[in-house]
C-alpha positions in Angstrom: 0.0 0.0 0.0 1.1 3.4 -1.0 0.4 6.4 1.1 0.0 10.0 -0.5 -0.5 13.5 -0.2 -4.4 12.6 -1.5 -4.5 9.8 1.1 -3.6 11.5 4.3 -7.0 12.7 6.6 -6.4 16.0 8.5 -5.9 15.6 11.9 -8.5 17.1 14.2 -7.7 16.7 18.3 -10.8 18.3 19.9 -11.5 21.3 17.9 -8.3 21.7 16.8 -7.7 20.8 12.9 -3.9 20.4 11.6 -2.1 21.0 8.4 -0.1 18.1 8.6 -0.9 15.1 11.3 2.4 15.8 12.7 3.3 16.6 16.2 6.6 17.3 17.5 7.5 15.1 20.7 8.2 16.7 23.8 12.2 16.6 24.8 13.5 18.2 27.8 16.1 21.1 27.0 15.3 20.8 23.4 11.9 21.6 22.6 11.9 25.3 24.2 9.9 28.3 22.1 12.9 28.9 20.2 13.4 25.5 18.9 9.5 25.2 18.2 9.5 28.7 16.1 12.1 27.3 14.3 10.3 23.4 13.4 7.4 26.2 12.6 9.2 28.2 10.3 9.7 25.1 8.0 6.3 22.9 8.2 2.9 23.0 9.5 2.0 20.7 12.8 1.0 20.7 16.7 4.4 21.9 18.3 4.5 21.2 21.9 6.7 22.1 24.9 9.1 20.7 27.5 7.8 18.4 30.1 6.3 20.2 32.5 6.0 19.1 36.0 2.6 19.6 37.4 3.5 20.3 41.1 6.1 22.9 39.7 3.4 24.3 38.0 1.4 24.7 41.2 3.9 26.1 43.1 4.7 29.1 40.4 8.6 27.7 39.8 10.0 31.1 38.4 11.4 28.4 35.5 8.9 26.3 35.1 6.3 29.7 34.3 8.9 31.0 31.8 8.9 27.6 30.1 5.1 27.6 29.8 5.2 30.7 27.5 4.6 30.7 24.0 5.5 33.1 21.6 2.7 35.5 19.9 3.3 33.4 16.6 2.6 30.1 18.4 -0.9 28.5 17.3 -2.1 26.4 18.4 -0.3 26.5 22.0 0.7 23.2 23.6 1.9 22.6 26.3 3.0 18.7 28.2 2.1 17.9 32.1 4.0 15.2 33.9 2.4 14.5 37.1 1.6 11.4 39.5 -0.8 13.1 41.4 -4.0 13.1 40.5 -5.0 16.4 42.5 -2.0 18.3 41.5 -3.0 17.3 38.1 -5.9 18.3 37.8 -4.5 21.7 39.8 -2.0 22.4 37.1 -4.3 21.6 34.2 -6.7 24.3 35.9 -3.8 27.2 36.2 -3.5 26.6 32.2 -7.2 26.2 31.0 -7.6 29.7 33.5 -4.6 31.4 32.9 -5.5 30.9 28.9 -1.5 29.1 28.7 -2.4 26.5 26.5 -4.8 25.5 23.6 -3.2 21.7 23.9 -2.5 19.6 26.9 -0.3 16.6 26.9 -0.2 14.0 29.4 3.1 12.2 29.4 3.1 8.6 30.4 6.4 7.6 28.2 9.4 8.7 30.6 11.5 5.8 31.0 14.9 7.4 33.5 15.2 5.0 36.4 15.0 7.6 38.2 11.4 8.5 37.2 10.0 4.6 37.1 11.9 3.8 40.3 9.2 5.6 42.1 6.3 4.8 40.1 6.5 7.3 37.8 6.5 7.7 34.0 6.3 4.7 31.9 5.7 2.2 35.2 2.7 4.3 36.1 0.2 3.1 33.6 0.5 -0.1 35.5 -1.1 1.0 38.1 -4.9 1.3 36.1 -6.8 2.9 38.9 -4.4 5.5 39.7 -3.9 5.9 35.9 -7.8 6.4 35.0 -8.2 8.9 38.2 -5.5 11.3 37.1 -6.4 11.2 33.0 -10.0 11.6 34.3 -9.7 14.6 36.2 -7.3 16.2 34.1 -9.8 15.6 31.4 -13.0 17.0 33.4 -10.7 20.2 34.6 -9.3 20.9 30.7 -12.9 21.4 29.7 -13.1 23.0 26.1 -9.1 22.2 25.9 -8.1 18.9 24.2 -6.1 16.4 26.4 -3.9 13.9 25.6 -2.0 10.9 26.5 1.1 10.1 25.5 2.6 6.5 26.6 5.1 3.4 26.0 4.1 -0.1 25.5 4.9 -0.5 29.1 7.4 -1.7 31.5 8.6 -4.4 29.7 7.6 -7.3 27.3 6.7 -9.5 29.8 4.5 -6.0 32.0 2.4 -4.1 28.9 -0.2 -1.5 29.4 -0.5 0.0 26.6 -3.6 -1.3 25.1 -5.3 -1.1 28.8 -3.8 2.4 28.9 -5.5 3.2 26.0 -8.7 2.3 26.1 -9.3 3.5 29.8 -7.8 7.0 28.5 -10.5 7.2 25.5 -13.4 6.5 28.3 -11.8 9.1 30.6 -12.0 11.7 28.2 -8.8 11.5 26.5 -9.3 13.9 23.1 -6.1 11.6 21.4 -3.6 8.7 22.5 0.2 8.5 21.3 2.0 5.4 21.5 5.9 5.3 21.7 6.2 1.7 20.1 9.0 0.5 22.8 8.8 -0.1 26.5 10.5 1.2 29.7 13.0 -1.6 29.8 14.1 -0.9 25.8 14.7 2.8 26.3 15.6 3.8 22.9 17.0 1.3 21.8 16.6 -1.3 19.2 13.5 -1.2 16.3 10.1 0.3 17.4 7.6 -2.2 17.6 4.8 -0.2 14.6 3.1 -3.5 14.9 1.9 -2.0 18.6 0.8 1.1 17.1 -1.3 -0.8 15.0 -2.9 -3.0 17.6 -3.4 0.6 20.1 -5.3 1.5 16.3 -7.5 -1.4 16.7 -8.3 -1.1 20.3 -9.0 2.3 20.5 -11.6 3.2 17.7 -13.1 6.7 18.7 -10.4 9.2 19.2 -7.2 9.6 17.0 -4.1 7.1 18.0 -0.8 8.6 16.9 2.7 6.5 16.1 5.9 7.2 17.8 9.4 5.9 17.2 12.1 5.2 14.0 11.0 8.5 12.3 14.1 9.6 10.4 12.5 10.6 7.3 9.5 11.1 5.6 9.1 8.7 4.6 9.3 6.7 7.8 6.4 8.7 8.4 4.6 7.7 5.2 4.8 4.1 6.0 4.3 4.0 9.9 0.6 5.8 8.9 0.4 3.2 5.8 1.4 -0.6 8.0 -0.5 0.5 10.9 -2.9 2.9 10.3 -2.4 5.6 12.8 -4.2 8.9 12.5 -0.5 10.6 12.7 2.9 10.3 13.6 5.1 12.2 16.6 8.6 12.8 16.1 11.4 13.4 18.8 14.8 12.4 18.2 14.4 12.5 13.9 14.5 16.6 14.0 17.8 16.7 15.8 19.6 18.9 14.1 17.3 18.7 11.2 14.4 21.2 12.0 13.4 21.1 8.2 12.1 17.3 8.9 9.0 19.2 9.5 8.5 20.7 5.9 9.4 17.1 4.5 6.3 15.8 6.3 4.1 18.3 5.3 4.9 18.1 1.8 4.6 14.3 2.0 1.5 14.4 4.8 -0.6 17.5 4.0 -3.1 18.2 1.5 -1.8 18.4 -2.0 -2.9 22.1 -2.5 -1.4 23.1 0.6 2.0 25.9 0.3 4.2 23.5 1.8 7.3 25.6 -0.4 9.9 23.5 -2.3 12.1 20.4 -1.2 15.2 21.0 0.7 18.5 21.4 -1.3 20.4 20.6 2.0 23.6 21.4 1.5 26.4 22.7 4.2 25.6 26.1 3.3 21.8 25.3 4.1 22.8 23.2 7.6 24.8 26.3 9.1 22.1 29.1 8.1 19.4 26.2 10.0 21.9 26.3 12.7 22.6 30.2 12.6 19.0 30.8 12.5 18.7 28.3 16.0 21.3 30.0 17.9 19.4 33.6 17.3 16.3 32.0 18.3 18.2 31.0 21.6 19.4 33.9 22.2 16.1 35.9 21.8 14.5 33.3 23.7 16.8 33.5 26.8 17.3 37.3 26.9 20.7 36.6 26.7 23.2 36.3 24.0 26.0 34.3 26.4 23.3 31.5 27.3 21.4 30.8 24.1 25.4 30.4 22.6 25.8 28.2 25.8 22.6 26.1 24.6 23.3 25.7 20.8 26.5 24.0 22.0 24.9 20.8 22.3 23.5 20.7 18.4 26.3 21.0 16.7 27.0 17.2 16.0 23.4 16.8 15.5 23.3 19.6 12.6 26.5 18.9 10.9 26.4 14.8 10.8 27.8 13.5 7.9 29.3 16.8 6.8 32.6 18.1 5.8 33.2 20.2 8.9 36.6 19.4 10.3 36.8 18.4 14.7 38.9 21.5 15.2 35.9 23.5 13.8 33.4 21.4 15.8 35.3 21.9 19.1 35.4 25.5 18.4 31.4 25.5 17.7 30.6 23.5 20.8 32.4 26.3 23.2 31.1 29.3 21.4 29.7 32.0 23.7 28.9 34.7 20.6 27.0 35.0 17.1 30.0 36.7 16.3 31.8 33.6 17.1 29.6 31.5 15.5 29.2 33.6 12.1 33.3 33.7 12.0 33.5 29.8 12.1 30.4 29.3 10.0 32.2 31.1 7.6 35.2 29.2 7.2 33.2 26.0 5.8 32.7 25.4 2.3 29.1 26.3 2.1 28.6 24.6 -1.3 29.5 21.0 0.1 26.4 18.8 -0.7 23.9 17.1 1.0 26.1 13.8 2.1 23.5 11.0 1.9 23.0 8.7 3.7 26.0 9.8 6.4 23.5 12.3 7.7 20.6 10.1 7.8 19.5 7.7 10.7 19.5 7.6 14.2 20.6 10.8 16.5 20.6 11.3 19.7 21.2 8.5 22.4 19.6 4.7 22.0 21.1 3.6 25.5 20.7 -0.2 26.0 17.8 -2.7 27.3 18.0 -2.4 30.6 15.9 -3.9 33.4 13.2 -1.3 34.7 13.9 0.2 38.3 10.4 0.0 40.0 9.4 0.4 43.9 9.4 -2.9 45.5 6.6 -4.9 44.9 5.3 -2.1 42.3 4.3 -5.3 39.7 2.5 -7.3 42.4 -0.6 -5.9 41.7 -2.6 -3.7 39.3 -3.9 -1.2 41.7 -1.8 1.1 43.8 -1.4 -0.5 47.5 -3.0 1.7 50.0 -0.8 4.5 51.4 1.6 4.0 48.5 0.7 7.3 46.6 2.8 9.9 48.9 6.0 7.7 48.1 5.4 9.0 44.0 5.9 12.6 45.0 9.5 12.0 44.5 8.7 10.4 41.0 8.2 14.0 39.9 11.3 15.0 38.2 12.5 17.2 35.1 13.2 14.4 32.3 12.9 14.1 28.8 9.6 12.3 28.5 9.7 9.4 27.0 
């Protein structure tokens, strides 16, 4: 089966209609408003932010309330929760809905760092249905006209999944959408993503839209994940490292065929370093401070130029910049007109880690339901990490 332009139906989540059935996964100290202005500038989607932690939320962290901010050119406005608590919750999902932060909210139920699951939290928390419906529930009924969504892993491990439990029991709850990353706790990011899932979460949960996460490089990764498993769109994290344009791909091969989606990248060096250029101003704007965004750009520079001709001397110098004058005086001693390097710059990026065994509170997979006087032992579970 063959996918097209023609093929694709627009995604709606609640009352919001997209472009492109894109989304851009949530990744901690990546996906700030600079980086989603920049994904923006190149394709249409549903952009959303950091991880938030709800009980940060609640208490007004100075950071956390800058991160929640979107810039005036961000629409539609989305933002991620990570809670454990199902009154803080539904607390923080109140401040946005009241506060008029956020036209999206995610629910992240992915994050698989040990030290997350150890205490119940993240990907081992689905496990636990009761606790799982309660919090999806009540964030759902406080959201009101907001869309809410879920966004999960198979589960803990192969032998431990939730994910077709977890779904369901978020579509009753009032879940407007439900992403599956197609990997468990235990296989971080490592190894193939299991689209097969995907497709079974599809044929489980038949009323609201089920979206496919995981192995999408490319377009046309994205193209067949929506064509093998019939997802109603895809999410992509660690494919736009370094490669912001991925978005413009996936419209052009995702959104309708009349739709100004501009021309194909030409990506050549010259077109990497302006990508890059245009990040580190973004940064800068971002953190009202020329000396931090620099600081901050510093950990893209292998992910932009992967494959390319630029020499480790001129990396080193790029990942200790502090200036745009530094930065436009090294960009500027590349040959700009190297080509597009195949398939050197395709593939993975960022870190797979390794399968791992799933740190979990003692006794966690005994039972299905949270033992009684177990839920003030998840505060600690509430931790800034990238969310799964």
């Amino acid at each position: 089966m063959t996918l097209t332009a023609t093929a694709v139906r627009p995604l709606r989540i609640g009352p919001i209609e997209l472009g492109a059935p894109v989304v851009l996964a949530p990744m901690a100290g990546i996906t700030n408003t600079a980086f989603r202005r920049l994904c923006r500038e190149y394709g249409a989607g549903l952009y959303v932010s950091e991880m938030i932690t709800t009980r940060a939320l609640v208490e007004r962290n100075a950071t956390t309330m800058r991160l929640i901010r979107h810039h005036e050119s961000e629409t539609p406005r989305s933002i991620q929760l990570y809670g454990v608590d199902p009154a803080t919750v539904e607390a923080a999902v109140r401040i946005l809905v009241a506060e008029d932060h956020a036209d999206h909210i995610d629910l992240n139920f992915g994050c698989p760092v040990p030290k997350v699951t150890r205490k119940g939290g993240g990907a081992a928390l689905p496990w636990k249905t009761g606790l799982f419906r309660d919090i999806v529930m009540r964030a759902a009924r406080a959201a009101e006209h907001v869309p809410l969504t879920v966004k999960m892993r198979k589960g803990i491990d192969g032998d431990h999944l939730t994910y077709l439990d977890a779904g369901r029991i978020a579509e009753d709850a009032g879940a407007a959408a439900v992403a599956l990353h197609a990997r468990t706790a235990s296989e971080f990011y490592s190894g193939t993503a299991d689209w097969d899932a995907i497709a079974g979460l599809k044929d489980a949960v038949t009323g609201i839209p089920v979206l496919g996460n995981g192995d999408i490089w490319s377009a046309d990764d994205a193209v067949r994940m929506m064509a093998e498993t019939g997802c109603d769109g895809v999410v992509v994290g660690r494919g736009c490292l370094g490669r912001p344009w991925l978005f413009g791909d996936l419209a052009r091969a995702l959104g309708p065929a009349d739709a100004d989606t501009g021309e194909p990248v030409d990506a050549t060096l010259g077109f990497v370093a302006a990508a890059f250029r245009r990040h580190a101003e973004l940064l800068v704007e971002f953190f009202e401070d020329e000396g931090r965004g620099c600081r901050d750009i510093r950990k893209h520079v292998a992910w932009y130029f992967k494959g390319y001709p630029v020499g480790g001397d001129t990396r080193a110098a790029l990942a200790t910049v502090s200036s745009l004058a530094e930065i436009d005086d090294l960009l500027a001693t590349l040959d700009l007109t190297a080509p597009y390097p195949g398939a050197a710059a395709e593939g993975q990026r960022g870190r797979a880690g390794t399968p791992k065994r799933p740190a979990l509170p003692q006794g966690w997979l005994d039972s299905r339901e949270l033992a009684e006087g177990a839920a003030g032992d998840l505060a600690d579970a509430e931790l800034d990490h990238s969310g799964g």
